[in-house]
C-alpha positions as CSV (number, residue, x, y, z in Angstrom):
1,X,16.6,9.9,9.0
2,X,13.9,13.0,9.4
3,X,11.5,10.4,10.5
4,X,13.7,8.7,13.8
5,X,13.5,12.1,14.2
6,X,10.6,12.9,14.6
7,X,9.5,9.7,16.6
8,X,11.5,11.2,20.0
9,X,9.7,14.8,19.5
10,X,6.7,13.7,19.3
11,X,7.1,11.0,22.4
12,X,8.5,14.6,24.1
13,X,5.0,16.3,23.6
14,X,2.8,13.3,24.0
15,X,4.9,13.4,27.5
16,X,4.3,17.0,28.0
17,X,0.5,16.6,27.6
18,X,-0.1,13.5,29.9
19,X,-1.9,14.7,33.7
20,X,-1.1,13.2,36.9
21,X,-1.1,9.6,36.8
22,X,-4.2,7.9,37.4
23,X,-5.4,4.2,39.5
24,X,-5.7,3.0,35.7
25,X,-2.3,3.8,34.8
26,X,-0.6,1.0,36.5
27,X,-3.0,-1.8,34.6
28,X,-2.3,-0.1,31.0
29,X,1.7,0.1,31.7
30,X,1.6,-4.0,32.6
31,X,-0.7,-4.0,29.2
32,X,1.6,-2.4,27.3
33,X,5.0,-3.6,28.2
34,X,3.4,-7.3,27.7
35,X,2.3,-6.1,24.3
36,X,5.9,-4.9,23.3
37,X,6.8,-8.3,24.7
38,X,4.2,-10.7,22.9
39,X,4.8,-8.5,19.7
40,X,8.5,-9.0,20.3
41,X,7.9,-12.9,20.1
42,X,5.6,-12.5,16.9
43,X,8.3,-10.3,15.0
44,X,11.0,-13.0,16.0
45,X,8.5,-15.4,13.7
46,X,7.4,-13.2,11.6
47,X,11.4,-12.8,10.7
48,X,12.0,-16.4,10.6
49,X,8.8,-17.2,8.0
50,X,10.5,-14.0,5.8
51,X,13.8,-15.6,5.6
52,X,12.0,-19.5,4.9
53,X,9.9,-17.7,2.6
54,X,12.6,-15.8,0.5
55,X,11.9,-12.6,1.5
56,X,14.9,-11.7,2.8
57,X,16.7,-13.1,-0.4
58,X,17.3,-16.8,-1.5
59,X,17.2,-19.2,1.5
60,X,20.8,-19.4,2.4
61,X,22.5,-16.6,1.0
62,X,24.3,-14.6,2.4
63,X,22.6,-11.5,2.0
64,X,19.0,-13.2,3.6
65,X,21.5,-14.5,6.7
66,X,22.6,-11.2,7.1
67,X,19.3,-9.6,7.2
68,X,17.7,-12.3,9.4
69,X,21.0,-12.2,11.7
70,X,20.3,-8.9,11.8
71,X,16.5,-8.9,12.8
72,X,17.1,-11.6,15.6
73,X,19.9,-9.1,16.9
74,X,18.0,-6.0,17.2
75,X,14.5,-8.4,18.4
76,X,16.7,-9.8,21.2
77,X,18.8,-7.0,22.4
78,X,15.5,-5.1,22.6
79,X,13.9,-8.1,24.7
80,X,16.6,-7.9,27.5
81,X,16.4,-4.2,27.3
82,X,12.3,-4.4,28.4
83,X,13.8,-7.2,31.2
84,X,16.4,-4.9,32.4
85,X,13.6,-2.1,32.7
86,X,11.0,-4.2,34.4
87,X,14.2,-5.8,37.1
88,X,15.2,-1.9,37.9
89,X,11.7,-0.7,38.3
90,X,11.0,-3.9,40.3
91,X,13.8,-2.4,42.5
92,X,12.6,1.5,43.5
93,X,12.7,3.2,46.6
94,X,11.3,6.8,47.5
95,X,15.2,7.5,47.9
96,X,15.8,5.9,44.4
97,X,12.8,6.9,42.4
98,X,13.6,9.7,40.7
99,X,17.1,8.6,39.2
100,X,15.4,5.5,39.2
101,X,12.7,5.8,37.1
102,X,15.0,7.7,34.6
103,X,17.3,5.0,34.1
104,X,14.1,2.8,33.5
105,X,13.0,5.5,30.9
106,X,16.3,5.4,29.4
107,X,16.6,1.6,28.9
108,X,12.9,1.3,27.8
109,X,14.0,4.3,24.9
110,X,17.2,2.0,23.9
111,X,14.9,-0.9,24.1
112,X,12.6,0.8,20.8
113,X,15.7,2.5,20.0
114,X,17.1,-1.0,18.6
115,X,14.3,-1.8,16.6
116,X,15.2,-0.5,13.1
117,X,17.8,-2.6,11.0
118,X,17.1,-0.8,7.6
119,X,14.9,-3.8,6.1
120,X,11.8,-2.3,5.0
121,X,9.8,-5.5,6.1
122,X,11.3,-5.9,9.1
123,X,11.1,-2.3,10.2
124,X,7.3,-2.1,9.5
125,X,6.7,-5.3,12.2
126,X,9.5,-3.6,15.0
127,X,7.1,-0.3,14.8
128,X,4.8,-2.1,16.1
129,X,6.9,-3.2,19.1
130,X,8.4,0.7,19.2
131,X,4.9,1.8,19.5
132,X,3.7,-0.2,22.5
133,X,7.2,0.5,24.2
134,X,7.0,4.4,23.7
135,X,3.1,4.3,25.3
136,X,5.1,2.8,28.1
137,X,7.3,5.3,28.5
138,X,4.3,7.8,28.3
139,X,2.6,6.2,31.2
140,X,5.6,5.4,33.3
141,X,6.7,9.1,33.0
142,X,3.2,9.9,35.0
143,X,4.1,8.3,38.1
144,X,5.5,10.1,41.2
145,X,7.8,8.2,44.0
146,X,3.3,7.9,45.5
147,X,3.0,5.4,43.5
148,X,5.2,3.1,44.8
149,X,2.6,2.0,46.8
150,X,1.7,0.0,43.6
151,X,5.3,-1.9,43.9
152,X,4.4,-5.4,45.6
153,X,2.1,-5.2,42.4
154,X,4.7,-4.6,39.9
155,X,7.2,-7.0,41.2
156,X,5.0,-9.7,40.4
157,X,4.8,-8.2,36.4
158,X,7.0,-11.0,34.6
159,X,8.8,-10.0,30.6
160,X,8.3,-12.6,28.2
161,X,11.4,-13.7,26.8
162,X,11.5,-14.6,23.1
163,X,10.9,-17.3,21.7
164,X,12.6,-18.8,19.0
């Protein structure tokens, strides 16, 4: 428990450090929501080969269903959660950029915020995904309702949806 704690304090001072945002910014937040995305896709195999594998328990039982039902839960809820941030950002205004890009800062945190299902296994792969989401949010937070001369840019930014 002390260490989902700490995750969201030290997102808050890696926040707190961050300058202005930069021209480079844009490219390394559409690089790092597409790695959350493609390392979304490899967890969902990576859970699929644990459960064919035994990992997760004897092929078929109900304890290895469980787990994997559990994995392909939190995988996919945090896949529509990225969607849902991209579609909202895709939609800002200089009159709705400020609530705006909090709501998208919201559902990108519940979007890592899913990936932890108490499977030691799984959880190391989803870290992964948590990481490249919460550098995300750390560039996103840099941006000002300026930058929304970069939208015609963004809207074109496309989520991978899982594959499984």
């Amino acid at each position: 428990m002390k260490r989902r704690r700490l995750i969201p304090l030290a997102l808050v001072l890696a926040l707190m450090a961050q300058a202005a945002c930069q021209p480079s910014d844009l490219h390394r937040l559409n690089v790092e929501l597409n790695r959350a995305a493609k390392t979304l896709n490899a967890a969902a195999k990576t859970s699929h080969q644990f459960y064919e594998t035994g990992i997760y328990g004897p092929v078929g039982s109900e304890g290895a269903i469980r787990i994997r039902q559990k994995a392909a839960t939190a995988i996919g809820e945090s896949n529509e959660y990225l969607i849902k941030a991209l579609t909202m950002a895709k939609a800002l205004t200089p009159a709705t950029f400020e609530a705006g890009k909090l709501e998208v800062l919201k559902t990108l945190s519940l979007a890592a915020a899913q990936l932890h299902i108490g499977n030691d296994a799984v959880d190391l792969i989803l870290q992964g995904v948590a990481t490249a989401i919460n550098a995300a949010v750390i560039i996103l937070q840099n941006f000002k309702s300026s930058d929304l001369k970069y939208l015609p840019m963004i809207q074109k930014w496309q989520i991978e949806r899982i594959e499984a």
